[in-house]
LUMSEKOL-184654 format. One line per field, with one value per residue (C-alpha): residue in three letters; residue number from 0; x, y, z. Coordinates in Angstrom, 1 decimal, always signed. Layout:
<rs>
rest = c(ALA/...)
nr = c(NUM/...)
x = c(X/...)
y = c(Y/...)
z = c(Z/...)
</rs>
This chain:
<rs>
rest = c(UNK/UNK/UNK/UNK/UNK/UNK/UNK/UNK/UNK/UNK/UNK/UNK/UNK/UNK/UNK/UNK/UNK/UNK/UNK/UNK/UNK/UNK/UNK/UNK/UNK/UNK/UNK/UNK/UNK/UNK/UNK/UNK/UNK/UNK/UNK/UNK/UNK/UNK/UNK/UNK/UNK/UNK/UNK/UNK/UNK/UNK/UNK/UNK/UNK/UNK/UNK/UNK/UNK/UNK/UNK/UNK/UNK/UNK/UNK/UNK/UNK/UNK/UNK/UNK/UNK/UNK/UNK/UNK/UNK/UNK/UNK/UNK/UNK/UNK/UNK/UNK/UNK/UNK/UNK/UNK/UNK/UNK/UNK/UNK/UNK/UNK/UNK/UNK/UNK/UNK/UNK/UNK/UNK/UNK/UNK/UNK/UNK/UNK/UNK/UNK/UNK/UNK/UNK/UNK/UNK/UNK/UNK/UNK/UNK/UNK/UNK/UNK/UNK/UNK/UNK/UNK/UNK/UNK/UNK/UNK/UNK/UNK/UNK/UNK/UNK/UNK/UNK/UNK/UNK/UNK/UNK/UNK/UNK/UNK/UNK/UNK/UNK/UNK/UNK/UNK/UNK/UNK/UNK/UNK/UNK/UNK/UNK/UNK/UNK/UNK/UNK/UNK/UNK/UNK/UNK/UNK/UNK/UNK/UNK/UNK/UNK/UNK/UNK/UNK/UNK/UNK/UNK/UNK/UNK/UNK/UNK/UNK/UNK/UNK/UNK/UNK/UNK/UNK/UNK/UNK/UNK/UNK/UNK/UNK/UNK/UNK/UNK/UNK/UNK/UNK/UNK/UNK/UNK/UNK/UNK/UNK/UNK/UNK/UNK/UNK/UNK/UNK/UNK/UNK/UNK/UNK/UNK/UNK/UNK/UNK/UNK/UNK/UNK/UNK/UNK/UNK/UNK/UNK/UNK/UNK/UNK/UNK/UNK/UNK/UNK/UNK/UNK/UNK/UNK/UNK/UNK/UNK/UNK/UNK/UNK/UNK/UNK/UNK/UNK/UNK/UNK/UNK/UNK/UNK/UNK/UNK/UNK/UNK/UNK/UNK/UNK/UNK/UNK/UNK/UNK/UNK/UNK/UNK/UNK/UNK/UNK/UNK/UNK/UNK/UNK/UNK/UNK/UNK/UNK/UNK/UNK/UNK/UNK/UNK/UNK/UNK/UNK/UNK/UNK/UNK/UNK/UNK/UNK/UNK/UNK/UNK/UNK/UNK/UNK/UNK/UNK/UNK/UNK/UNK/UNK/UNK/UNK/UNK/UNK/UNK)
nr = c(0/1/2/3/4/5/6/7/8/9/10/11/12/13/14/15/16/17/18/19/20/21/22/23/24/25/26/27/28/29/30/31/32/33/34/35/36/37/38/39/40/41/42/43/44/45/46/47/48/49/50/51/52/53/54/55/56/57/58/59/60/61/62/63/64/65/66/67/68/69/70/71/72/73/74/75/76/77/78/79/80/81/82/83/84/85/86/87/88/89/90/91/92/93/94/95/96/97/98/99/100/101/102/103/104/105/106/107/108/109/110/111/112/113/114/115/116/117/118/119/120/121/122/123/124/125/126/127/128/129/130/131/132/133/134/135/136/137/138/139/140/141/142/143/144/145/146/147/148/149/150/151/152/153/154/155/156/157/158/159/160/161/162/163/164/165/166/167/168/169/170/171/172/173/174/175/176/177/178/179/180/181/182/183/184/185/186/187/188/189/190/191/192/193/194/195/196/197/198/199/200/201/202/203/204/205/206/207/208/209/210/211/212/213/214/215/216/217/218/219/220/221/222/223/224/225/226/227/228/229/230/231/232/233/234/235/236/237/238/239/240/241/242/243/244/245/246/247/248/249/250/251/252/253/254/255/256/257/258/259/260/261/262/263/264/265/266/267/268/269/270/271/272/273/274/275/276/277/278/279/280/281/282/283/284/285/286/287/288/289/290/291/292/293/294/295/296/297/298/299)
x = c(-39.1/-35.4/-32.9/-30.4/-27.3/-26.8/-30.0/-28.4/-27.0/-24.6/-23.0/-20.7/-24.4/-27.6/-30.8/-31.4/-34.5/-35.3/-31.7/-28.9/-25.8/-22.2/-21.6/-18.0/-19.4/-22.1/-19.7/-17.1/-19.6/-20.8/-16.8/-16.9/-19.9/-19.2/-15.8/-16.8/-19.4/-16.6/-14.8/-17.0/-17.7/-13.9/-13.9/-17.2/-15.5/-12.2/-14.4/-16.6/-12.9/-12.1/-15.2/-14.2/-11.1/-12.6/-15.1/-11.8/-10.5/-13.1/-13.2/-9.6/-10.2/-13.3/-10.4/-8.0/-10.6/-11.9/-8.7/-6.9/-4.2/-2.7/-1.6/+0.8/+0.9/+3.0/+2.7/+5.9/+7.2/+8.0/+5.2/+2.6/+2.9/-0.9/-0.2/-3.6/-5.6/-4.9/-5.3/-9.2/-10.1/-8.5/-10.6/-13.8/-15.9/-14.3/-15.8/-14.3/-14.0/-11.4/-8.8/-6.9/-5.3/-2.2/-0.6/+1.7/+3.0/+6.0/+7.4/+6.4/+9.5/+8.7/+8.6/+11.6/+13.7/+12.1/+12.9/+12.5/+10.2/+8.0/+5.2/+4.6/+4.8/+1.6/-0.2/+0.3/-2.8/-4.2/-5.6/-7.9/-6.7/-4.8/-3.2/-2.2/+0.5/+0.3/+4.3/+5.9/+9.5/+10.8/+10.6/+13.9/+15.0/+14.1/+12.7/+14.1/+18.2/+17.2/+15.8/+18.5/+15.7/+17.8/+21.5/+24.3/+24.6/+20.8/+20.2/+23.1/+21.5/+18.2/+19.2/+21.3/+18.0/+15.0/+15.6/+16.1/+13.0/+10.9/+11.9/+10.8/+7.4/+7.2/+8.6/+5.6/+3.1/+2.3/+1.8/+4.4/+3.6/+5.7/+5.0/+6.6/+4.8/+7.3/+6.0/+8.5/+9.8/+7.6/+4.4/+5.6/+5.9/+2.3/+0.2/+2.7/+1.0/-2.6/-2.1/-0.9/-4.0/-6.9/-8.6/-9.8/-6.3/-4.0/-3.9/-1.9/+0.8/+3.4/+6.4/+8.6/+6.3/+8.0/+11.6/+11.0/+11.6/+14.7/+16.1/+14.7/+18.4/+19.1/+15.5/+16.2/+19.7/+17.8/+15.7/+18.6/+19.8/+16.7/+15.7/+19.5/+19.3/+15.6/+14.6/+14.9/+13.2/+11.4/+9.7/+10.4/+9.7/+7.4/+7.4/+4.7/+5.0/+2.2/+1.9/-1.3/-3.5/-5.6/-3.5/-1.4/-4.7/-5.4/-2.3/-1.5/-5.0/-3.3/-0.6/-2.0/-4.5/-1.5/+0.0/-3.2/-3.5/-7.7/-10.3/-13.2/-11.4/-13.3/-11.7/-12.5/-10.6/-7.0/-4.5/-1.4/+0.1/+0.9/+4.6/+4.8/+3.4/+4.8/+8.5/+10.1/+12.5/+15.4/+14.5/+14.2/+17.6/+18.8/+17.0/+18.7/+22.1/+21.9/+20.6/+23.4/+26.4/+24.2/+23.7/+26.2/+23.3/+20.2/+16.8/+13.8)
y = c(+39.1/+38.9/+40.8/+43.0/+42.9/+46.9/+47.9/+46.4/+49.8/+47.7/+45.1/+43.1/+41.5/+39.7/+38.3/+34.5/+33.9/+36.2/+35.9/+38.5/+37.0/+38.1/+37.8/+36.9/+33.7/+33.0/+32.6/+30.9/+28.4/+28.0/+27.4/+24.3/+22.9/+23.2/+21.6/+18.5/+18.2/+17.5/+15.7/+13.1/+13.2/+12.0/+9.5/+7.6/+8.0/+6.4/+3.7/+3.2/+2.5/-0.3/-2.3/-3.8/-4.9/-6.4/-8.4/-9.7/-10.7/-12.7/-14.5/-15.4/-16.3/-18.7/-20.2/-21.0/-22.4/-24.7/-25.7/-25.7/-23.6/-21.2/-17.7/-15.5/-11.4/-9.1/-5.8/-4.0/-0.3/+2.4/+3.6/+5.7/+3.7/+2.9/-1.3/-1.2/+0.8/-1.0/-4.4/-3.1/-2.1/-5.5/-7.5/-6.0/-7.7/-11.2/-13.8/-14.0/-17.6/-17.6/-14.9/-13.7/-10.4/-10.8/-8.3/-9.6/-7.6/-7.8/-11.4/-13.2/-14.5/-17.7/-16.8/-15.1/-18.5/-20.4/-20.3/-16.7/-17.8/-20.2/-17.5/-16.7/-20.3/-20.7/-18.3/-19.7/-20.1/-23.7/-25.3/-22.5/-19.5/-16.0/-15.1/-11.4/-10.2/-6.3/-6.5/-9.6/-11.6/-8.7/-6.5/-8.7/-7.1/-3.4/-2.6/-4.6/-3.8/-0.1/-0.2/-2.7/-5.1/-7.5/-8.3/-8.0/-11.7/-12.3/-9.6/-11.4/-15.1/-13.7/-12.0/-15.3/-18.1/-15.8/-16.5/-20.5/-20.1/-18.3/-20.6/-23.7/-21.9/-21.4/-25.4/-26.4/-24.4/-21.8/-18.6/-15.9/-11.9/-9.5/-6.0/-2.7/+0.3/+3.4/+6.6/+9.8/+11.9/+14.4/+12.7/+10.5/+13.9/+14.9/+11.6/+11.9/+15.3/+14.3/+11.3/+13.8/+16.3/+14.1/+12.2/+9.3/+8.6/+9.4/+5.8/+5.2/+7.5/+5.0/+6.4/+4.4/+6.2/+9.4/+8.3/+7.4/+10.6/+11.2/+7.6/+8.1/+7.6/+4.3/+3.2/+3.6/+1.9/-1.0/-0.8/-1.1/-4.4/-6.1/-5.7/-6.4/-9.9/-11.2/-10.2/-13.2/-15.1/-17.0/-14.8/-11.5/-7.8/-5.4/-1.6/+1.0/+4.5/+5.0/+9.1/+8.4/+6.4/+5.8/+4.8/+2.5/+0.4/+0.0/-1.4/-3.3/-4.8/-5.5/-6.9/-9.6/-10.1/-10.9/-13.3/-16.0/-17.4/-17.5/-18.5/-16.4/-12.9/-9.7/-9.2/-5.2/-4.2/-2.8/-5.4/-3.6/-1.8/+1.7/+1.8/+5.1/+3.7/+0.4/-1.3/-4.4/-4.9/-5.1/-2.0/-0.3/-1.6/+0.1/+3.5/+3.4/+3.1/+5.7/+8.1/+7.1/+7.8/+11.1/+12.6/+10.4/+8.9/+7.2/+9.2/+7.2)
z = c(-4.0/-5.2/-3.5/-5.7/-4.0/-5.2/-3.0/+0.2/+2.1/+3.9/+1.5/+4.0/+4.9/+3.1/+4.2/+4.4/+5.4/+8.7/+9.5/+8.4/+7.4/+6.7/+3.0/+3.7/+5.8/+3.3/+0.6/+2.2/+3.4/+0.1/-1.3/+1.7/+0.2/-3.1/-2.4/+0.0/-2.7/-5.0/-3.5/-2.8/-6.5/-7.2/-4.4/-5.7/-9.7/-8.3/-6.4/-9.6/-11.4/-9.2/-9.4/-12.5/-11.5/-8.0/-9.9/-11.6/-8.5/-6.9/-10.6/-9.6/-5.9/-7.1/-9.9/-6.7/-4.7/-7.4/-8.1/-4.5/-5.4/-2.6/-3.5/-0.8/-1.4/+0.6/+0.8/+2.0/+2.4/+4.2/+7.3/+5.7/+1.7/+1.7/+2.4/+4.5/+2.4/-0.6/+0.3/+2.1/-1.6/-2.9/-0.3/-0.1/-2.1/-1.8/-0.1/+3.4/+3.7/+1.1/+2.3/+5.2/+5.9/+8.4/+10.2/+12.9/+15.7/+17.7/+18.0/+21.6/+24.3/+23.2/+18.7/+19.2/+20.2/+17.1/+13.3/+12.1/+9.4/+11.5/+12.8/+9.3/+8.1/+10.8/+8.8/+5.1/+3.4/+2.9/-0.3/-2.4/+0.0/-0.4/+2.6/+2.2/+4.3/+5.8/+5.9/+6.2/+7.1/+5.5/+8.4/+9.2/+5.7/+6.6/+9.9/+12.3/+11.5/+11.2/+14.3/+16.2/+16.5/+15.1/+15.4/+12.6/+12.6/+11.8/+9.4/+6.8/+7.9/+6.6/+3.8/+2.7/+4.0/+2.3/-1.7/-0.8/+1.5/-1.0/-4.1/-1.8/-1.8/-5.1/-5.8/-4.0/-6.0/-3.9/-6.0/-4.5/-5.4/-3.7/-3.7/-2.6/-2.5/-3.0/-1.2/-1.6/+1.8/+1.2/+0.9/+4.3/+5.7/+4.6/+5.6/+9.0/+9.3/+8.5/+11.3/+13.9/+13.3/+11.9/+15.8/+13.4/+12.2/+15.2/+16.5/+13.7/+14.7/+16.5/+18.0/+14.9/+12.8/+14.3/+13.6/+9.8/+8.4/+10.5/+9.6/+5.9/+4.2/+6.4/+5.4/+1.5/+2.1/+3.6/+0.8/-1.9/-0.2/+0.4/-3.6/-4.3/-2.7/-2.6/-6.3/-7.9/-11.1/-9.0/-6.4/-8.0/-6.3/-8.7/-7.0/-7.2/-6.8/-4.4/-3.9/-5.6/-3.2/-6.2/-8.9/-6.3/-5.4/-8.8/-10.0/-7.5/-8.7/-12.3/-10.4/-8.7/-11.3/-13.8/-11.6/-12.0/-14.8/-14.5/-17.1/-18.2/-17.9/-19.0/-22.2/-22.3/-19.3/-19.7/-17.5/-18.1/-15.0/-16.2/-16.3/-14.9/-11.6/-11.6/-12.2/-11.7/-8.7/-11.2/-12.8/-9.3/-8.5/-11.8/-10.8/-7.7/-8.9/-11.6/-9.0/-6.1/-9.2/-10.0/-6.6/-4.7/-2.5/-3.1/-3.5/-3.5)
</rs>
């Protein structure tokens, strides 16, 4: 028998089953449902968008492995830009004998009396392998001078060795993509939040993680110089915005995609990185400037 909710005498309950219930309760349990439910309705739609583009990529992984060609990406930015989450959806379906994912941590007593660049020269990729770097010799660039990990002295010799280092890389044919994911303050200050309250993601809450919003302005000033030397013809910086987890993995995707010149590419996908998401180090450099004569400091 149906109930009719204008027989109940008192309203604030129904019946479910044997079992009275607070309508308030019943409803907002019903709002959870109905909102997990969509949600995971988005997150299998943005998944389905990416397939294409990860078939593309092991296409291009089988190309450098046929031929022997080795292919470098970084991924840099600020803590929190979505560097490990994007390259997870760039590797997962590859074949694993083909790539690496890198992530090195503090420098040992011994690394940090040898060449700055030779602990990541160890980890270059060999004949028909990507080697993708989560953060790179740039922490030198960004991290390590904000931080006083570094002196004065070794901050300027890097900034003045990298471009000569990287153009020897690309001399000898390694294929060099650098990218920078952009993530604003606010959003920093939102995954920051989600780290601190979320038990699955608190591990990766670090104590520098912490400090980044307070040393936000030193962090974009590093950021200026770094693009300011390093972009170069040769081994040039491309920047995404990367609020949006979603459209950050994708076009990173494009990215690297564009940078391999593969045969047999699915003519009906769309390869152009959307230009709202993603700019060229030198335009980013541009941005900057405009905004630091604007506001008299730079924003992003």
């Amino acid at each position: 028998m149906e109930i009719n909710i204008n027989d109940i005498r008192n309203p604030e309950y129904v019946l479910v089953g044997n079992k009275k219930v607070k309508l308030d309760e019943l409803i907002e349990e019903y709002q959870k449902l109905k909102k997990a439910k969509n949600k995971a309705i988005k997150k299998y739609l943005k998944e389905q968008e990416l397939k294409p583009y990860q078939a593309e990529l092991i296409k291009m992984q089988k190309y450098l492995e046929d031929t022997q060609k080795r292919m470098i990406v970084l991924f840099e930015g600020r803590d929190a830009a979505g560097k490990g989450g994007t390259i997870r959806r760039i590797v997962r379906y590859m074949n694993e004998k083909h790539y690496r994912v890198v992530a090195l941590g503090k420098p040992s007593e011994v690394q940090r009396t040898q060449w700055y660049f030779q602990r990541y020269v160890e980890q270059f990729p060999r004949g028909g392998e990507i080697v993708f770097f989560d953060r790179s010799w740039y922490n030198r660039a960004m991290v390590e001078p904000v931080f006083g990990f570094c002196t004065p002295e070794e901050y300027r010799n890097f900034m003045i060795e990298c471009p000569m280092f990287e153009k020897s890389l690309v001399m000898e044919e390694t294929i060099l993509v650098k990218i920078y994911l952009s993530i604003s303050k606010e959003e920093q200050a939102k995954r920051f939040e989600k780290r601190r309250t979320d038990p699955l993601r608190q591990w990766k809450l670090s104590e520098i993680d912490l400090q980044a919003q307070d040393k936000w302005d030193e962090f974009t000033e590093m950021k200026y110089k770094m693009l300011k030397a390093t972009h170069t013809h040769y081994a040039p910086w491309v920047v995404i915005r990367s609020d949006n987890k979603h459209l950050a993995r994708l076009n990173a995707m494009k990215v690297i995609l564009n940078a391999v010149d593969y045969p047999n590419k699915n003519p009906n996908l769309d390869y152009k990185p959307d230009e709202g998401i993603v700019v060229t180090g030198a335009k980013e450099i541009e941005i900057m400037e405009e905004d630091r004569k604007k506001r008299g400091k730079f924003v992003s």
